[in-house]
N, C-alpha and C positions, 0 to 999 in steps of 0.2 A: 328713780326706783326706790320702795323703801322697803327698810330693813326689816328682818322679819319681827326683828325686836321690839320694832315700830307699828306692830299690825294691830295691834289691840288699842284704837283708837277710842276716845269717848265720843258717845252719838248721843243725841237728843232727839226729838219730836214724838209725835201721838206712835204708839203700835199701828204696824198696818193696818189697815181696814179696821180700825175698832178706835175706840174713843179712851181705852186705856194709855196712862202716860208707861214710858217705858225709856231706857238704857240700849243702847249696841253695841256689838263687840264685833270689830270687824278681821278675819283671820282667811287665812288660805288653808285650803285643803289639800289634801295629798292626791297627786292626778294617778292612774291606773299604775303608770312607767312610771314611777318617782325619783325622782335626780336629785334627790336631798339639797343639802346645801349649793349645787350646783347654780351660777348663775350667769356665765359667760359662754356664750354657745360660736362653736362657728360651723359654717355651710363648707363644706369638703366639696361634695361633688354631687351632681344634678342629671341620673341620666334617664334616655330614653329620644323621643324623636325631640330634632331641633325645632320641629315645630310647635312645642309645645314645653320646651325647655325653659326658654326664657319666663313665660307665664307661670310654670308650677315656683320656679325661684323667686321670680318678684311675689306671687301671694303668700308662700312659706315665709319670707322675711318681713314682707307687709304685717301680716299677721302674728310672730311674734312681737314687732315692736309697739304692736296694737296694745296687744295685751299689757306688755310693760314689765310683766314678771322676770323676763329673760334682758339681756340686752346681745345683739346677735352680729357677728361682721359676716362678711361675704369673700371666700378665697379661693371658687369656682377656678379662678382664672388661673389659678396657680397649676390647674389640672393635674392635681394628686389625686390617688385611687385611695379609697378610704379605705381599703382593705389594706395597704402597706403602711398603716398608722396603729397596726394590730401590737397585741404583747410579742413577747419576745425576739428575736432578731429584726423583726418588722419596724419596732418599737423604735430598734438602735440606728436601723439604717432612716430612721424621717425627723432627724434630732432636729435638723434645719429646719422643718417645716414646723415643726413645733416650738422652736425657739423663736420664728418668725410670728407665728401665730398661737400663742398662749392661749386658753382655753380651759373651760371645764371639761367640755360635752364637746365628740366633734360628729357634724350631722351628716346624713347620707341620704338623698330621696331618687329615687326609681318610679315609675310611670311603667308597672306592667302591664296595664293595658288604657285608653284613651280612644274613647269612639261615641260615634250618637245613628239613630237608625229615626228613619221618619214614623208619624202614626199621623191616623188623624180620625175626627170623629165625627158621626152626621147627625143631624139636630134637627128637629122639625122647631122654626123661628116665624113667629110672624112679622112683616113685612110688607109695606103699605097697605094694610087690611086685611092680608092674605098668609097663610098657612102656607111655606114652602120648606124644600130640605135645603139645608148649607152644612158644605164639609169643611169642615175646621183642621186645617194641620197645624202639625209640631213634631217638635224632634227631642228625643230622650237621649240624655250625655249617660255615658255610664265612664266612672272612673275607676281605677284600680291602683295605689299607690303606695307603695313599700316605704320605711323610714330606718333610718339605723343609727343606732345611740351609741357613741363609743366613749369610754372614759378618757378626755385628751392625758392623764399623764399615764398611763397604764395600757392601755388599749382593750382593755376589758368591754365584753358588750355590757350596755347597757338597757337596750331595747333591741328590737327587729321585730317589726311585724307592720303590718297591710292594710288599711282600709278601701272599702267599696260604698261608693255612693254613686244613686243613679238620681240624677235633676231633669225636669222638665221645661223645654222652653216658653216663652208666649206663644200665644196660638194667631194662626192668619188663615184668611180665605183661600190664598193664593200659595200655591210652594215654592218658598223662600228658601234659597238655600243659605242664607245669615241663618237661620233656623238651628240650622246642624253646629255652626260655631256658637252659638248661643248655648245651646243647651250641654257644648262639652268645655266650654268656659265654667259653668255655674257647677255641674258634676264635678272639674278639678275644685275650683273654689270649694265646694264644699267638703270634697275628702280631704282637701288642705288642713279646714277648719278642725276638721274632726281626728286628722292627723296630731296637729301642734294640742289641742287638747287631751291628747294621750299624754303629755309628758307636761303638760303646762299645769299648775296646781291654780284652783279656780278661785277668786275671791270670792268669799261669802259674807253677808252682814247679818247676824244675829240679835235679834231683840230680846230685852227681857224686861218684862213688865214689872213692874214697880205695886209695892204697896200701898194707896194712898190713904188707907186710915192709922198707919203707924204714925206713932207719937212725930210732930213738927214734920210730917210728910208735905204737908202745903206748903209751909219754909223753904224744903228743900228743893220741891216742885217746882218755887217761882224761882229760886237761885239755877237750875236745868235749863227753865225755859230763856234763862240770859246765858244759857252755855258755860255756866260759873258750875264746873261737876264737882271742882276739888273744894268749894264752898259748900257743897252738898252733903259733901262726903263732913268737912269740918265739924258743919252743925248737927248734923250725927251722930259723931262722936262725943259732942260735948252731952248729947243728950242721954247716951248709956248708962253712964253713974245711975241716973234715976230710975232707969227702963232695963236693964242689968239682962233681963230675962223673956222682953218680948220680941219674940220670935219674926214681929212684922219689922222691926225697926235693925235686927240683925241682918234677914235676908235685905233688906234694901241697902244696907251698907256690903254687904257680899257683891250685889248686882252693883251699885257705883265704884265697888274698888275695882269690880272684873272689868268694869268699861274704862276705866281709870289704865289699867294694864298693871294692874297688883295682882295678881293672882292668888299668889301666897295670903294676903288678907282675907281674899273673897274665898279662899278655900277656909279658914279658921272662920269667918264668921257665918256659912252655909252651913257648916258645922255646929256651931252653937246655933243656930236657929231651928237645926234640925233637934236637937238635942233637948231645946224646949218648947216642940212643936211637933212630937212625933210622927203625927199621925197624919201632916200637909204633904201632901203629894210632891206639891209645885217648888216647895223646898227641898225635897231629895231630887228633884229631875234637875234644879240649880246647878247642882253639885256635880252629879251626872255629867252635863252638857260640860263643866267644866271641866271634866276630868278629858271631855273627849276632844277638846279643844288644845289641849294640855300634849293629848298624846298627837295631834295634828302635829303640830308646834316643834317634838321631840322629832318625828320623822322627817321633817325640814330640815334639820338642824344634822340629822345623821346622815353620813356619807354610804349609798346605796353598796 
């Protein structure tokens, strides 16, 4: 897992879909439920039918450790009620459980409801030459699935709230009743997904295009495309003395320190580019986007 310290990564290659060369910054964003600094989660307790118990745990844990943001254990078996990990006297009487199981976040998922209902649909297909009707089935999973966010040293909520998703199976001529398990498999899988993405902060990669007719833009260009950024950035600077005041050669040292993970340089010299460049659009939305990457960053950092 890396640090958040560590997210503003140097990137190279062309700008998406275009033929501009360009810089990335790569950062995580703040998910709806934000868990700040939080990074150790554990699974409390998983209820609802046993039939379907086992499958919402295994894809909640699958799916955090997909992502990589979290790192997550499993204390299901310990069979504590997440409610008695609450503040005050709640708090005092699960010292043990929490002494055993350290944590940031401790998790709660509920299954209010899990079901799938058949449909099917007729189709005029042809068919050895011929124009016939075929009825096609399939079965629609609908999920409904509660989550609950508790601060493990406080017992403060952190989240509570539900999502619904309905998924569709494959379709068959014949009525299959794997249909019905199909389709309310893919319906939990997916309020799963759409669950852990409430609280999980998304990575993003951000490009930013580069200047190429600022002064030794080419220099620096062929030093990028060897992944040599902090040579980029060197020859750069050596070149300011003489260029003190061009605004292309400013913001392109902005955009390499931001991908460098300087911020503080890339913000001084957005600044002076804007400063001698008033009226460049694409060097005040620079700045911008760093400010908002900044304030990302800060609500990561801050305990919810």
């Amino acid at each position: 897992m890396r640090k958040l310290r560590n997210l503003a990564l140097a990137g190279i290659l062309l700008a998406a879909g275009g033929c501009s060369r360009a810089v990335s910054v790569s950062r995580l964003v703040p998910a709806p439920y934000n868990l700040g600094p939080a990074r150790r989660l554990v699974l409390v307790e998983v209820k609802g039918s046993l039939i379907w118990r086992s499958d919402a745990q295994d894809a909640f844990l699958g799916r955090i450790r997909k992502d990589g943001v979290f790192t997550v254990e499993d204390a299901t078996h310990e069979y504590t009620d997440l409610s008695s990990l609450g503040g005050g006297d709640a708090a005092r009487r699960a010292k043990e459980f929490r002494a055993k199981w350290p944590a940031d976040v401790y998790v709660g998922l509920e299954a209010a409801s899990l079901d799938a209902r058949d449909v099917h649909d007729r189709r005029k297909e042809k068919r050895d030459g011929k124009e016939v009707e075929v009825v096609w089935h399939a079965s629609v999973g609908s999920c409904r699935l509660r989550v609950r966010l508790l601060d493990a040293k406080d017992g403060r909520t952190l989240g509570d709230f539900e999502v619904s998703r309905d998924e569709r199976s494959r379709e068959s001529e014949d009525r299959d009743s794997s249909l019905r398990d199909e389709a309310k498999k893919a319906a939990l899988d997916a309020a799963v997904a759409e669950a852990v993405a409430s609280f999980t902060p998304e990575r993003v990669q951000d490009w930013i295009v580069l200047e190429e007719e600022a002064p030794l833009a080419k220099e620096g260009l062929d030093l990028i495309d060897r992944k040599d950024l902090a040579g980029a950035r060197a020859l750069w600077e050596k070149a300011l003395p003489a260029h003190a005041t061009d605004a292309r050669l400013l913001y392109n040292l902005g955009a390499i320190s931001e991908s460098l993970g300087d911020r503080k340089a890339a913000r001084a010299y957005y600044e002076q580019a804007i400063a001698s460049a008033p009226g460049e659009a694409r060097y005040r939305k620079a700045l911008e986007d760093l400010d908002a990457r900044r304030r990302d960053a800060r609500a990561l950092r801050t305990k919810p």
